[in-house]
Structures are given as C-alpha cells and as structure tokens.
DSSP file (Angstrom, degrees, kcal/mol; ACC not computed):
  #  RESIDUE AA STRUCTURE BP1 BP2  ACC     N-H-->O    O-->H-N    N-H-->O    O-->H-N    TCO  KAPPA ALPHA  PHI   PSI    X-CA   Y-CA   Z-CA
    1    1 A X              0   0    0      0, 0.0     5,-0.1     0, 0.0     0, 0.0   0.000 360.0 360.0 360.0 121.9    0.0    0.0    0.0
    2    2 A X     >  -     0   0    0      1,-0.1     4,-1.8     3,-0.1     5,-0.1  -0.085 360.0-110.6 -53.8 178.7    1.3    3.4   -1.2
    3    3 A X  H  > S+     0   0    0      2,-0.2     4,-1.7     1,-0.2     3,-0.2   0.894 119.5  56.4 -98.4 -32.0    1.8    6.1    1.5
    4    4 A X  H  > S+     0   0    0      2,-0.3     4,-2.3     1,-0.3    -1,-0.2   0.632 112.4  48.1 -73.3 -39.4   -1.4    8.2    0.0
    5    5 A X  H  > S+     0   0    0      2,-0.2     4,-1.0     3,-0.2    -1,-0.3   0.939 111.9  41.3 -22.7 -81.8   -3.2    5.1    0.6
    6    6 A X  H  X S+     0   0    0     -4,-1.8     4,-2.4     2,-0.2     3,-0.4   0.861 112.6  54.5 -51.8 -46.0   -2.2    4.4    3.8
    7    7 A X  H  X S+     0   0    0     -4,-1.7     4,-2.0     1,-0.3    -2,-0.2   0.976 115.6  43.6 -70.9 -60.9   -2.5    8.2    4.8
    8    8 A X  H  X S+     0   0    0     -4,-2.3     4,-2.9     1,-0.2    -1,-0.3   0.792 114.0  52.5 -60.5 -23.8   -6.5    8.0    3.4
    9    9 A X  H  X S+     0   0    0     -4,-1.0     4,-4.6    -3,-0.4    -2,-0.2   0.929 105.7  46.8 -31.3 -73.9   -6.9    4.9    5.0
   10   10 A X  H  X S+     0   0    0     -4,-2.4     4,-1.2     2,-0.2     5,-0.4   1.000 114.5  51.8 -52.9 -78.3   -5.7    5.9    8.4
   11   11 A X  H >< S+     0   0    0     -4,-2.0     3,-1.3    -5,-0.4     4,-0.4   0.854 104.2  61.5 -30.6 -62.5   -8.2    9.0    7.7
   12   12 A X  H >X S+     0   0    0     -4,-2.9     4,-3.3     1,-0.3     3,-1.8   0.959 106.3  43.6 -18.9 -74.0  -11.0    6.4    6.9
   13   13 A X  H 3< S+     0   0    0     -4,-4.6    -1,-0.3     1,-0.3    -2,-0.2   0.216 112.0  47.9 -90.3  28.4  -11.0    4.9   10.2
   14   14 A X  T <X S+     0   0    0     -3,-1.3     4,-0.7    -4,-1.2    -1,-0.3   0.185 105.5  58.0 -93.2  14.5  -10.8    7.6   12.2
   15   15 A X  H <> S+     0   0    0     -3,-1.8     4,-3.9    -4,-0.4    -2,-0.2   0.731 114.6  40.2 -51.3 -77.7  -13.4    9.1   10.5
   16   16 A X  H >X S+     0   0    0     -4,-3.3     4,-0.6     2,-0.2     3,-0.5   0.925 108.8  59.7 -44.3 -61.3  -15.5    6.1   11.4
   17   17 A X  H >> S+     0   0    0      1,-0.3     3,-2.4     2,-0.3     4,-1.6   0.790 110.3  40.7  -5.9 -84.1  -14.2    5.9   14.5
   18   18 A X  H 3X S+     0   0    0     -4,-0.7     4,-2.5     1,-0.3    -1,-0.3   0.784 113.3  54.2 -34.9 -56.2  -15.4    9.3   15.3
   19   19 A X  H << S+     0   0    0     -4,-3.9    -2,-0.3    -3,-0.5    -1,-0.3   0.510 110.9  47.2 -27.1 -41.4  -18.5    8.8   13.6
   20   20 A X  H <X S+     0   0    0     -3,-2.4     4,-2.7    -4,-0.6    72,-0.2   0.729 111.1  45.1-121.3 -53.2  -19.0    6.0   15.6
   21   21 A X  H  X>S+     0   0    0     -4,-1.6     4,-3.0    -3,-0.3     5,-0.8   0.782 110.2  61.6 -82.7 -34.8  -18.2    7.2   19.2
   22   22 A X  H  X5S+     0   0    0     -4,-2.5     4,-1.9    -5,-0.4    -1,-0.2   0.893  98.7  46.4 -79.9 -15.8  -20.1   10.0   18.4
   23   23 A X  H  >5S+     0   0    0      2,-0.2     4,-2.9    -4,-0.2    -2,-0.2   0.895 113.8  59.0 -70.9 -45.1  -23.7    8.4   17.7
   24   24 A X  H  X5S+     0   0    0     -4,-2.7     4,-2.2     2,-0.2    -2,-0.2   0.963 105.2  37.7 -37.3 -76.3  -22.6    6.8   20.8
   25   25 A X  H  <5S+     0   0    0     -4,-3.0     5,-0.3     2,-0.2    -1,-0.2   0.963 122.9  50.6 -37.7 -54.9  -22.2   10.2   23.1
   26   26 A X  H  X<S+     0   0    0     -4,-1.9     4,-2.4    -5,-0.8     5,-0.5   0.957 108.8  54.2 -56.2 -58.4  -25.9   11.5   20.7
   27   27 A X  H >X S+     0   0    0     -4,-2.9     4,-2.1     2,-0.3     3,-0.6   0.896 112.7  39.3 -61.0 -85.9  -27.3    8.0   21.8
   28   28 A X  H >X S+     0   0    0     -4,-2.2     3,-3.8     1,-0.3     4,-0.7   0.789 117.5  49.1 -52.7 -88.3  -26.6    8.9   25.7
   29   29 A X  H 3> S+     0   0    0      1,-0.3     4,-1.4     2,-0.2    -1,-0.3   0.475 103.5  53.2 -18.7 -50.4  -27.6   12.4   25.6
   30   30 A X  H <X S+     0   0    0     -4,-2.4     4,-1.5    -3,-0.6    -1,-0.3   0.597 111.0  51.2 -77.4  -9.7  -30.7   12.0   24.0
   31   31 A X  H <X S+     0   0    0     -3,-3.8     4,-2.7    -4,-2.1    -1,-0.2   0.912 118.9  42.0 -82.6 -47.4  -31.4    9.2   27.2
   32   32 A X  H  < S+     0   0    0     -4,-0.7    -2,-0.2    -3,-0.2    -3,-0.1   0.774 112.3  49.3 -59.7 -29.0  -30.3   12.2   29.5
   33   33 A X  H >< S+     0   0    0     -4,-1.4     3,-3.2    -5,-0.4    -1,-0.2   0.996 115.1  48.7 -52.0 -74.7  -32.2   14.7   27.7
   34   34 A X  H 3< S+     0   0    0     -4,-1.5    -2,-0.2     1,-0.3    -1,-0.2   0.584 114.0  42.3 -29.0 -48.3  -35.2   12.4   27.9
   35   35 A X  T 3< S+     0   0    0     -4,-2.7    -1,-0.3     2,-0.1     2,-0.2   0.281 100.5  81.3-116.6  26.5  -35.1   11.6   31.3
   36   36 A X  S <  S-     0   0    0     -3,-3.2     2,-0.4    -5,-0.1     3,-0.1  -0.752  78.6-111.6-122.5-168.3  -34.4   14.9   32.7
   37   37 A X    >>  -     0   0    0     -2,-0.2     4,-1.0     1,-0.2     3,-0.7  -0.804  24.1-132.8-109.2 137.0  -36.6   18.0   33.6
   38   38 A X  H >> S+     0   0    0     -2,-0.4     3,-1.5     1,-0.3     4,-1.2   0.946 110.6  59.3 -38.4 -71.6  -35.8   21.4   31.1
   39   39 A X  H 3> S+     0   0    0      1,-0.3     4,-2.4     2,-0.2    -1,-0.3   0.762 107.8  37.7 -66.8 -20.2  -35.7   23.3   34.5
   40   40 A X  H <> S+     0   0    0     -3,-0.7     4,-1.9     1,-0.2    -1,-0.3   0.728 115.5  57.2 -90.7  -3.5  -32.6   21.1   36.3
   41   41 A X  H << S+     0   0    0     -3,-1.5    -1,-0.2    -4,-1.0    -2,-0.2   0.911 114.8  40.2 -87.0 -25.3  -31.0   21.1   32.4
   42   42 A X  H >X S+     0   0    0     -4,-1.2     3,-1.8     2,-0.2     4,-1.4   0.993 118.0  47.0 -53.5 -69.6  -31.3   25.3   32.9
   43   43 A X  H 3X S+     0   0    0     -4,-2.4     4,-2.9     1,-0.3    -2,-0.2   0.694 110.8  42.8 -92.5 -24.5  -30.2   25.3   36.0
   44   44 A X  H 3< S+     0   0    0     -4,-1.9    -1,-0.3     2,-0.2    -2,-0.2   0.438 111.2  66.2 -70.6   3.1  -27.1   23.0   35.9
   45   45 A X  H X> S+     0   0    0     -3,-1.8     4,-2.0    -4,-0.2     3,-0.6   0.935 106.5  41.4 -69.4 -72.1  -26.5   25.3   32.3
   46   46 A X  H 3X S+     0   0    0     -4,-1.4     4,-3.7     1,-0.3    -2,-0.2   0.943 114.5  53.4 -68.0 -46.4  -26.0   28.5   34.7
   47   47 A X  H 3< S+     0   0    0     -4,-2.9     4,-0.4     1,-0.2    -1,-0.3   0.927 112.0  41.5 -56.0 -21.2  -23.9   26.6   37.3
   48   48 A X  H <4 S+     0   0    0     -3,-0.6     4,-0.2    -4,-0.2    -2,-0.2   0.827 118.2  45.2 -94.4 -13.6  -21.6   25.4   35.2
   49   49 A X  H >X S+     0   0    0     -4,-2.0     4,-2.5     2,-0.1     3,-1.1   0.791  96.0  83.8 -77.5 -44.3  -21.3   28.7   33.1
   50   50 A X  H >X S+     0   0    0     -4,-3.7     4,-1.0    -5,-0.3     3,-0.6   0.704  82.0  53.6 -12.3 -85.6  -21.1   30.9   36.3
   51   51 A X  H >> S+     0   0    0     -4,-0.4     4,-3.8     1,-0.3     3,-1.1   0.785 115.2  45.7 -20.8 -69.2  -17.6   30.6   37.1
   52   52 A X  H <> S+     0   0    0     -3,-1.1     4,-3.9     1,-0.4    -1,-0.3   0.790 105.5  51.6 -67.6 -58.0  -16.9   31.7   33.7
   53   53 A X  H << S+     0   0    0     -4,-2.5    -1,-0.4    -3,-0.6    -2,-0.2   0.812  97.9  66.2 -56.8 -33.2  -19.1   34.5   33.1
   54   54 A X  H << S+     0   0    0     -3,-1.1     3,-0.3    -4,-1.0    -2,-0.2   0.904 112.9  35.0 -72.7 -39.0  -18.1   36.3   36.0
   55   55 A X  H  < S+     0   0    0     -4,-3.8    -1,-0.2    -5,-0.2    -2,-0.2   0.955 130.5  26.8 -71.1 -27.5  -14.7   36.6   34.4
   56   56 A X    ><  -     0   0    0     -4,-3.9     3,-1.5     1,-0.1    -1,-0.2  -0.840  67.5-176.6-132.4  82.6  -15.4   36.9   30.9
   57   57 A X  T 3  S+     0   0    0     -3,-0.3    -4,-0.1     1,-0.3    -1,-0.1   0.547  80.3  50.0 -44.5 -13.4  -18.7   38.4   30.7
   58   58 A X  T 3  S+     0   0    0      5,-0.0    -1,-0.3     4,-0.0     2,-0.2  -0.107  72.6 144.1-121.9  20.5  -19.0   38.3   26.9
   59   59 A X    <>  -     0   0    0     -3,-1.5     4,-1.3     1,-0.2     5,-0.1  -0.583  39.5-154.7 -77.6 135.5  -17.9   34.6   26.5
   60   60 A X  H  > S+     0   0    0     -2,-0.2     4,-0.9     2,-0.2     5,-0.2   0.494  83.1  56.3-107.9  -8.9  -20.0   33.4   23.7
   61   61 A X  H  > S+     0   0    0      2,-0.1     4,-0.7     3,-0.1     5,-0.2   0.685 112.7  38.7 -76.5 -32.2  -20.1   29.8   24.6
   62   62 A X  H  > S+     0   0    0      1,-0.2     4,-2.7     2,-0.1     5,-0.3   0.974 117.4  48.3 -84.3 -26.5  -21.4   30.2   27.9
   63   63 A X  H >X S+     0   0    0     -4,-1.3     3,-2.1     2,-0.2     4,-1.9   0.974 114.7  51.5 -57.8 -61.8  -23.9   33.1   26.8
   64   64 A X  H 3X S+     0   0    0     -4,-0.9     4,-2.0     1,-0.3     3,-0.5   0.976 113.1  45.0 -44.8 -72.8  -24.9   30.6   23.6
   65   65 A X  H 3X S+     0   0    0     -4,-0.7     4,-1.5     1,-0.3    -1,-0.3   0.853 111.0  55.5 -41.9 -33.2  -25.5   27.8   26.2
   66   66 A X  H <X S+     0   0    0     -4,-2.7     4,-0.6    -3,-2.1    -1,-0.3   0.819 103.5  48.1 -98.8 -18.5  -27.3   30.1   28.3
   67   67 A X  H  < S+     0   0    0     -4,-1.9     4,-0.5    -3,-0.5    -2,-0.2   0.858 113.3  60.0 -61.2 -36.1  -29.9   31.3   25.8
   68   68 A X  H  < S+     0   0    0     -4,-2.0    -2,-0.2     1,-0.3    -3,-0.1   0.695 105.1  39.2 -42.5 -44.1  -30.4   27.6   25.1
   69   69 A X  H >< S+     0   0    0     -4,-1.5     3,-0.6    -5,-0.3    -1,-0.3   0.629 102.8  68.3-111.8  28.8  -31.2   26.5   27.8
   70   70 A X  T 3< S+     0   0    0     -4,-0.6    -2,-0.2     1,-0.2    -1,-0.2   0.693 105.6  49.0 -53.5 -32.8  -33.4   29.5   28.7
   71   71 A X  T 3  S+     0   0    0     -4,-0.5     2,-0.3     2,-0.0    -1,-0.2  -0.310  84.1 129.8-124.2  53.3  -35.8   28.3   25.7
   72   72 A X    <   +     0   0    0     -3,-0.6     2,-0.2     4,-0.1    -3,-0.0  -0.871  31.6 158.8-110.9 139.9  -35.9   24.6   27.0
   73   73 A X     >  -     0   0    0     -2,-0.3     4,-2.5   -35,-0.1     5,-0.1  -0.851  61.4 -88.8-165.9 175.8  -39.3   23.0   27.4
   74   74 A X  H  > S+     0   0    0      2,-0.2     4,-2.1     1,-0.2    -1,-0.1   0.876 128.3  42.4 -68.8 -49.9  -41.3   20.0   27.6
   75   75 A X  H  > S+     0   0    0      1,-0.2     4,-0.9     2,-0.2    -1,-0.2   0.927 113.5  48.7 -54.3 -48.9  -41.5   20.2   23.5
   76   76 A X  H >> S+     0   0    0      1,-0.2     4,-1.6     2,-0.2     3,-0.8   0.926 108.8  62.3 -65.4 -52.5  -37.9   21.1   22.8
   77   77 A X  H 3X S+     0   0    0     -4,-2.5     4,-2.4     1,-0.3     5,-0.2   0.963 108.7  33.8 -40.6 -65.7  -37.1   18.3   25.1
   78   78 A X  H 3X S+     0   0    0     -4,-2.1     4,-1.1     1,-0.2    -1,-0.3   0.719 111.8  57.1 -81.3   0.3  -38.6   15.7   23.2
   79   79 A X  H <X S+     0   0    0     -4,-0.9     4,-0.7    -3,-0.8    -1,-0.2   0.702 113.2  49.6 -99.8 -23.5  -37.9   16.9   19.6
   80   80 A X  H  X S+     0   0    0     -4,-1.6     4,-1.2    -5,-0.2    -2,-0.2   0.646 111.8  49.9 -83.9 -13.6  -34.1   16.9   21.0
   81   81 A X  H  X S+     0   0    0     -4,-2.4     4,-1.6    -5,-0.2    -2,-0.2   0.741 114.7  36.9 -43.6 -54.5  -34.5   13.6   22.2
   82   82 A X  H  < S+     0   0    0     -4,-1.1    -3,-0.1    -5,-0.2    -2,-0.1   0.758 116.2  52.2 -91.4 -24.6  -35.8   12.0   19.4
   83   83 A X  H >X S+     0   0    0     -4,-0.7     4,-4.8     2,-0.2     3,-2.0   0.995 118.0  43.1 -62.5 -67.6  -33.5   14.1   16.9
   84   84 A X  H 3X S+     0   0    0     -4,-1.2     4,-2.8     1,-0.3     2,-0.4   0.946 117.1  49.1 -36.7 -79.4  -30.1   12.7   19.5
   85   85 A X  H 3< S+     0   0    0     -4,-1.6    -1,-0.3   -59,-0.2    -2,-0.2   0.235 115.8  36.1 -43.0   1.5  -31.6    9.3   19.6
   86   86 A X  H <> S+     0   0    0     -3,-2.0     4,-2.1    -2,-0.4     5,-0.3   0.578 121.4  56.4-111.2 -50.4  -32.4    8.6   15.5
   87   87 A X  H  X S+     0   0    0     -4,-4.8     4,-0.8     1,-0.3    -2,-0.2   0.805 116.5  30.9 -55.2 -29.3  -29.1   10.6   15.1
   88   88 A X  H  X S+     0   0    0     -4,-2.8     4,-1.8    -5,-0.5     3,-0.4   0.927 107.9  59.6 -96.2 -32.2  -27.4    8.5   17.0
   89   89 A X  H  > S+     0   0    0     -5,-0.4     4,-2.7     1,-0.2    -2,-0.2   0.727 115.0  43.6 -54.6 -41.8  -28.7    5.4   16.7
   90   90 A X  H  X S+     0   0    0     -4,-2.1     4,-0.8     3,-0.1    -1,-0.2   0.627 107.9  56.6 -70.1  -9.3  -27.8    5.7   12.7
   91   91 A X  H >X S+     0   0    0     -4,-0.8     3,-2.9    -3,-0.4     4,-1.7   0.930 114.9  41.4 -84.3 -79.5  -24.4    7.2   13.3
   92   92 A X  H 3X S+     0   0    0     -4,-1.8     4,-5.7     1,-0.3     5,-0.1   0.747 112.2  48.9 -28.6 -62.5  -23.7    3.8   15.4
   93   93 A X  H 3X S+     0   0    0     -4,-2.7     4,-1.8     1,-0.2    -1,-0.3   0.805 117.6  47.2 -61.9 -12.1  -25.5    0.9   13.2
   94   94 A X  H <X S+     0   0    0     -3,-2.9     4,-2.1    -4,-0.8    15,-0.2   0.882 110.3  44.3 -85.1 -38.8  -23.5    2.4   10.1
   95   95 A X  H  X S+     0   0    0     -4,-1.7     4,-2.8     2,-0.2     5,-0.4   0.930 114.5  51.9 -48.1 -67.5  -20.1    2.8   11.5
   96   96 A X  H >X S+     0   0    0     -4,-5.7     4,-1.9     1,-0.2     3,-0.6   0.892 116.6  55.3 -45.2 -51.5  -20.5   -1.1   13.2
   97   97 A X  H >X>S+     0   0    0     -4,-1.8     5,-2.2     1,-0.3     4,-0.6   0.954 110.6  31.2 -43.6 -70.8  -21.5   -1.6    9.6
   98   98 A X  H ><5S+     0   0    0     -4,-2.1     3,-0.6     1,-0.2    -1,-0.3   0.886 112.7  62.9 -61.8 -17.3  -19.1   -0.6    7.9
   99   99 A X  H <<5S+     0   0    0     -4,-2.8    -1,-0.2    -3,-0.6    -2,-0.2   0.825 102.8  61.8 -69.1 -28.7  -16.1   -1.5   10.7
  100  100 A X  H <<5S-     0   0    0     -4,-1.9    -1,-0.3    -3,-0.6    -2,-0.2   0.324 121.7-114.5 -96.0  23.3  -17.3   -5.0   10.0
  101  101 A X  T <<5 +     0   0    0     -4,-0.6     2,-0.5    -3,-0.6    -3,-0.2   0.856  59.7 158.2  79.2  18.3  -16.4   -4.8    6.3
  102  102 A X      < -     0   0    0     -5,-2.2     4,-0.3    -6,-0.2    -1,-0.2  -0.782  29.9-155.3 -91.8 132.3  -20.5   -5.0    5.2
  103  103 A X  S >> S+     0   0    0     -2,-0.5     3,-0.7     1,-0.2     4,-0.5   0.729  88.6  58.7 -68.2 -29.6  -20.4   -3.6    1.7
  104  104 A X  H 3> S+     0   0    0      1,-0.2     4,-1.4     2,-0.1    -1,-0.2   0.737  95.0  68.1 -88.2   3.9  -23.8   -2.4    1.5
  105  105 A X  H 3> S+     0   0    0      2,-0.2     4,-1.6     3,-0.2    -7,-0.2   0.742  94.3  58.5 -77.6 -33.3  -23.1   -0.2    4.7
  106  106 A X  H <> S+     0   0    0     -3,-0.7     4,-3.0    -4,-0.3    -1,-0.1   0.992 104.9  46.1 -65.3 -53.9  -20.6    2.3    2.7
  107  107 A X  H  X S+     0   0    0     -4,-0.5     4,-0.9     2,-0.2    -2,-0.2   0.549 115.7  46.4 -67.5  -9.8  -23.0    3.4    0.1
  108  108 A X  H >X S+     0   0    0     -4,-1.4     4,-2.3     2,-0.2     3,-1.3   0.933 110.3  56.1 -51.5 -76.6  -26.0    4.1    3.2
  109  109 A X  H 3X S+     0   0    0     -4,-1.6     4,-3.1     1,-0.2     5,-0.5   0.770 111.8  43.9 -33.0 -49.1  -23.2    6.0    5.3
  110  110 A X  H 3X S+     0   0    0     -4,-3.0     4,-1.2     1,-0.2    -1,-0.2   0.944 119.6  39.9 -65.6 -50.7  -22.8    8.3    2.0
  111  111 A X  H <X S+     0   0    0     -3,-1.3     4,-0.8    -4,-0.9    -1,-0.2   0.939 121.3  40.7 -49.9 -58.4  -26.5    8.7    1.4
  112  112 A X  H >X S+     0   0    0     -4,-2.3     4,-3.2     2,-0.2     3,-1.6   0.984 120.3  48.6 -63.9 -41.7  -27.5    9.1    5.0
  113  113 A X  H 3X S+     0   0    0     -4,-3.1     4,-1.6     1,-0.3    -1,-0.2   0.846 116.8  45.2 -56.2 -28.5  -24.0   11.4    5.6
  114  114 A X  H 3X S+     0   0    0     -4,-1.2     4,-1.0    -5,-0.5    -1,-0.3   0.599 102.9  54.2-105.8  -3.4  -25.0   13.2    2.7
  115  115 A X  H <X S+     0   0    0     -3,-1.6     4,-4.2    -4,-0.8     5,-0.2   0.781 111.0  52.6 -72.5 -60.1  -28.6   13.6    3.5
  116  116 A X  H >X S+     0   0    0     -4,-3.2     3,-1.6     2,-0.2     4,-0.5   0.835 108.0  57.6 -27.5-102.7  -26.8   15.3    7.2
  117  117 A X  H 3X S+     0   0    0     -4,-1.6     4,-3.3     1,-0.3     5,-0.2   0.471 108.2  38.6  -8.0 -63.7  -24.8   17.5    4.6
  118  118 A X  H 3X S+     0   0    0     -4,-1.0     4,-1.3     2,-0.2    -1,-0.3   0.995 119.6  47.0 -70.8 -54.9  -27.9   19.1    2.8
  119  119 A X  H XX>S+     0   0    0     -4,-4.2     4,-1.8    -3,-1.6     3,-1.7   0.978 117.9  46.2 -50.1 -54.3  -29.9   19.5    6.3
  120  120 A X  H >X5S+     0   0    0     -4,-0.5     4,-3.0    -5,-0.2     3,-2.2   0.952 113.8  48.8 -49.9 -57.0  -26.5   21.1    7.9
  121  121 A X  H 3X5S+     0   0    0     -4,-3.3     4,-0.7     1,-0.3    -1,-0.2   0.787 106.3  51.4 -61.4 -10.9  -26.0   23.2    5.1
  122  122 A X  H <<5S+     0   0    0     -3,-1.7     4,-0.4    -4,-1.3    -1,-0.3   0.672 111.7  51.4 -89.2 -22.9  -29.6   24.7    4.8
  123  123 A X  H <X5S+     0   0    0     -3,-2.2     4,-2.7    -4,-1.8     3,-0.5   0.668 104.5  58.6 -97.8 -35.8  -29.4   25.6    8.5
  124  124 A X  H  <<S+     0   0    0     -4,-3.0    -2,-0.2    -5,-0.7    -1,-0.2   0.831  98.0  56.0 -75.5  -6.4  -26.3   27.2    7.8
  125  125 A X  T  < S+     0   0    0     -4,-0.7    -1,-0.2    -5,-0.3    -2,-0.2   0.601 121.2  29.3 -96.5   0.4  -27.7   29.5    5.3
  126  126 A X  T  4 S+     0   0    0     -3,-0.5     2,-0.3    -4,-0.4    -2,-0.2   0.501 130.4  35.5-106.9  -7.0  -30.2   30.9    7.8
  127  127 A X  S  < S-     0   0    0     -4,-2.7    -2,-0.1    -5,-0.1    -1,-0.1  -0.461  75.8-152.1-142.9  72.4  -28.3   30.3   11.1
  128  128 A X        +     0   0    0     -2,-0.3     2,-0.3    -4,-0.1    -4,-0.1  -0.167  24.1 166.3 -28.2 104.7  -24.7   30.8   10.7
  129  129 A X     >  -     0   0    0      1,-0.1     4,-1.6     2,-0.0    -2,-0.1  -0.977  29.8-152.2-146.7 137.3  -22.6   28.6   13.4
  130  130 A X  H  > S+     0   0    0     -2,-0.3     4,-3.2     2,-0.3    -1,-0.1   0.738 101.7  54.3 -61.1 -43.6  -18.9   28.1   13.0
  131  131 A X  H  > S+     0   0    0      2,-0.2     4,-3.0     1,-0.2    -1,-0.1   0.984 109.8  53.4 -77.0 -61.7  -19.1   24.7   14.9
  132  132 A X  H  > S+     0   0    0      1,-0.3     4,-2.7     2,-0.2     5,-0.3   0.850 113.0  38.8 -42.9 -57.4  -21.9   23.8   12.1
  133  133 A X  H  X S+     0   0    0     -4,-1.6     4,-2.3     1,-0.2     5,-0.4   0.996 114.8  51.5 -62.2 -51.6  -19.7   24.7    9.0
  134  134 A X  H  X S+     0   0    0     -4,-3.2     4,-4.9     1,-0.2     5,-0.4   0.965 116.5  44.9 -67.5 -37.5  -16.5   23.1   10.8
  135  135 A X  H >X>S+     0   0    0     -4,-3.0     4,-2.6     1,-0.3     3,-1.9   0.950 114.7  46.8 -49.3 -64.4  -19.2   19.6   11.3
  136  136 A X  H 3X5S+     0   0    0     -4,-2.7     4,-2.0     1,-0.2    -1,-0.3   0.896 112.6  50.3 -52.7 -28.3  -20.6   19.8    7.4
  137  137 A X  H 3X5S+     0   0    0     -4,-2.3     4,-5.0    -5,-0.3    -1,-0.2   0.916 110.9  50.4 -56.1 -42.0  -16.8   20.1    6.4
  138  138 A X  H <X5S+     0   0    0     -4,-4.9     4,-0.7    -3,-1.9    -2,-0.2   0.930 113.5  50.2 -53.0 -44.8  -16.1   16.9    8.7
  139  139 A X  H  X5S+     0   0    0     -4,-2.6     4,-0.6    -5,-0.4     5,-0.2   0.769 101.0  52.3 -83.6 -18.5  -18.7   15.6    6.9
  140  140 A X  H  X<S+     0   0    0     -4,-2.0     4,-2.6    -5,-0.6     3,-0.5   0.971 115.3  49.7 -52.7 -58.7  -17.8   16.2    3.3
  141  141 A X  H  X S+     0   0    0     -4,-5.0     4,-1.0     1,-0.2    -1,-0.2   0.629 103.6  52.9 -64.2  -8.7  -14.6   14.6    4.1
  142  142 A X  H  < S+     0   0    0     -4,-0.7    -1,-0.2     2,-0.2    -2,-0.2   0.424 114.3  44.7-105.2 -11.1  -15.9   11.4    5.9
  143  143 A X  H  X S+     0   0    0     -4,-0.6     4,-2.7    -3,-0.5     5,-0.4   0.757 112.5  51.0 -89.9 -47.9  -18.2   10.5    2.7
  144  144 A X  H  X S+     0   0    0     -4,-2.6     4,-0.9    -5,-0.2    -2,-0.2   0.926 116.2  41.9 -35.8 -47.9  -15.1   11.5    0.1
  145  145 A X  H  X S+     0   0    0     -4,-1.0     4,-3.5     2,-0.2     5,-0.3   0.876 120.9  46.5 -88.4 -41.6  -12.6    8.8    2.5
  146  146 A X  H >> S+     0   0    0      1,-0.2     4,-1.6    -5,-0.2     3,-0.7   0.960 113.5  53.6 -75.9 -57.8  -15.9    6.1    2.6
  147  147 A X  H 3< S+     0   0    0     -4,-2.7     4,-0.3     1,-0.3    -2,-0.2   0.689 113.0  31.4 -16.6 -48.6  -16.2    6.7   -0.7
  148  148 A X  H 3X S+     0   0    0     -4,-0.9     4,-0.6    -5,-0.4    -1,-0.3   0.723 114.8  63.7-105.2 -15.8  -13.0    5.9   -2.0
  149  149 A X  H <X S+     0   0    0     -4,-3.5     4,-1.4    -3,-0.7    -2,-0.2   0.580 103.9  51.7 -33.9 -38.2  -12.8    3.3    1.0
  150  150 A X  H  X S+     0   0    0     -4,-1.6     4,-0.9    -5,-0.3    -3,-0.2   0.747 105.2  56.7 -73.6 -54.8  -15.9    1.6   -1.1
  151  151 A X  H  4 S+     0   0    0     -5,-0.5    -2,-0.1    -4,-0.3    -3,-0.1   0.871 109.5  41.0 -53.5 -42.0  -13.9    1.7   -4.1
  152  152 A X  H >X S+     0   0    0     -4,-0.6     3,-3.8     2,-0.2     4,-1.4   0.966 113.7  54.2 -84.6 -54.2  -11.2   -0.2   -2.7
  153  153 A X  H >< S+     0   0    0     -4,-1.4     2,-9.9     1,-0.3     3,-5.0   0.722 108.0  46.6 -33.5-110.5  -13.5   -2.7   -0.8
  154  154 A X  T 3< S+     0   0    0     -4,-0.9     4,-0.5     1,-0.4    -1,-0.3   0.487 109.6  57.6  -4.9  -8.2  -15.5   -3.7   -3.8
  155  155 A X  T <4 S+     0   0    0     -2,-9.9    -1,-0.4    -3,-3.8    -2,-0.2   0.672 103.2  50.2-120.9  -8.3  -12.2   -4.1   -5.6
  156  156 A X  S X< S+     0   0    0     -3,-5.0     3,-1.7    -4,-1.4    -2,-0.2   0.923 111.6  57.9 -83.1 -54.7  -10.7   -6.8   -2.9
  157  157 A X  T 3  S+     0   0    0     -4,-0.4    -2,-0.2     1,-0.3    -3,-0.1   0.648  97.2  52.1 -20.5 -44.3  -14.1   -8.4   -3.6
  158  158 A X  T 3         0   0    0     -4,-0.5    -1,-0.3    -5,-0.3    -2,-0.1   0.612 360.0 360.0 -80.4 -11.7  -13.8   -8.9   -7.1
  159  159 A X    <         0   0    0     -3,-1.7    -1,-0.2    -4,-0.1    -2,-0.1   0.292 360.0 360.0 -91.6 360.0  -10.3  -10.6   -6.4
C-alpha cells in the first residue's frame, strides 16, 4: 500500500471511529435529555457557566448555552430527544457496519452522511454557526474517504 493510501486509510478509520463514538455520546444524551426536567438542564447550564461568566462576561459559549437553555421546554425536550436518539442510533449501526467490512453499509453511510450534509447546510444559510460549518466540512470529508474506501472494498471483492 502506497503512502497516500495508507494516509486515506488511516483518515477512513478515524473518520469512522469518530463517527461511531459520536452516535454513541448523541445516543446517551438524547437518554439524558429524555429523562431529565428542562428546569434542572437550565439550572445545571448557569452553574456550570457561572464561574466563567463572572470573568469573561462576553464569553460566547457560555452566553450561547445560556440562551439555550433559557428556551428549553417539555416540547424542545422531546424533539431533541428524538433528533439525538435517530441521530445516534444511525451514526452507530452504520459505522458497526461498515467496521465490520458489510459492503452495502458504505453506500447508506454516504447517502445518510450526505442527507446530514444538505440538512447542515440549509441551517447554515439561515443560522450561521462556526461549529456547524466546521461539522458539514467533517462531513464532506468522511463521505469522500468512505467513498474511496468503497472503491477499494468492492475491488478486494472482485479478487
């Protein structure tokens, strides 16, 4: 294996990887979400921001976080629930897929990844978030690397 190989390779699975750990992390949040109350997710929001704010009033993570969870409710609750839980729950079975070498598991990841891609980008043309472009960039690249991953699969296959 050439070093450009290897080097997209390497990129591949820790792509997945990520991918993988992170449906995980959506999976438990959307259980925490679920089974906690809007007001103790507020109110452990402002303790944990406190600290922070008093030094740097203008800190734009904890101010973001704290408008957030200002407009937490019983609805917002369960539409983040169910959004964390689908999200995550595909992130996971598609990554196991594809870590166990099932072929039809690359071309889903691309479709479903690329399905992400058009929702992220459509929220990013009315609601500009830095963290959102850097994800849909993550994600451009983690269909390109399954992609050419796919290629290579299929081509051991034929063998």
């Amino acid at each position: 294996m050439k070093w450009r190989e290897k080097l997209l390779h390497w990129g591949f699975e820790i792509g997945i990887w990520f991918k993988g750990i992170d449906g995980i992390l959506e999976l438990i949040g959307g259980i925490l979400l679920l089974a906690t109350n809007p007001d103790a997710i507020n109110h452990l929001i402002v303790n944990l921001t406190e600290h922070e704010l008093q030094n740097d009033p203008g800190d734009w993570i904890c101010n973001t976080l704290r408008r957030a969870g200002d407009h937490l409710h019983d609805g917002t609750k369960i539409w983040g629930s169910v959004y964390l839980l689908s999200h995550g729950a595909i992130k996971v079975f598609l990554a196991g897929g594809i870590l166990l070498n099932k072929l039809w598991a690359y071309p889903t990841a691309m479709i479903v990844i690329g399905c992400f891609i058009l929702f992220q980008s459509g929220r990013l043309i009315f609601h500009f978030s830095p963290a959102l472009l850097a994800a849909t960039v993550i994600d451009v690249i983690i269909v390109a690397l399954v992609w050419n991953e796919y290629r290579r699969a299929k081509h051991r296959r034929k063998r």
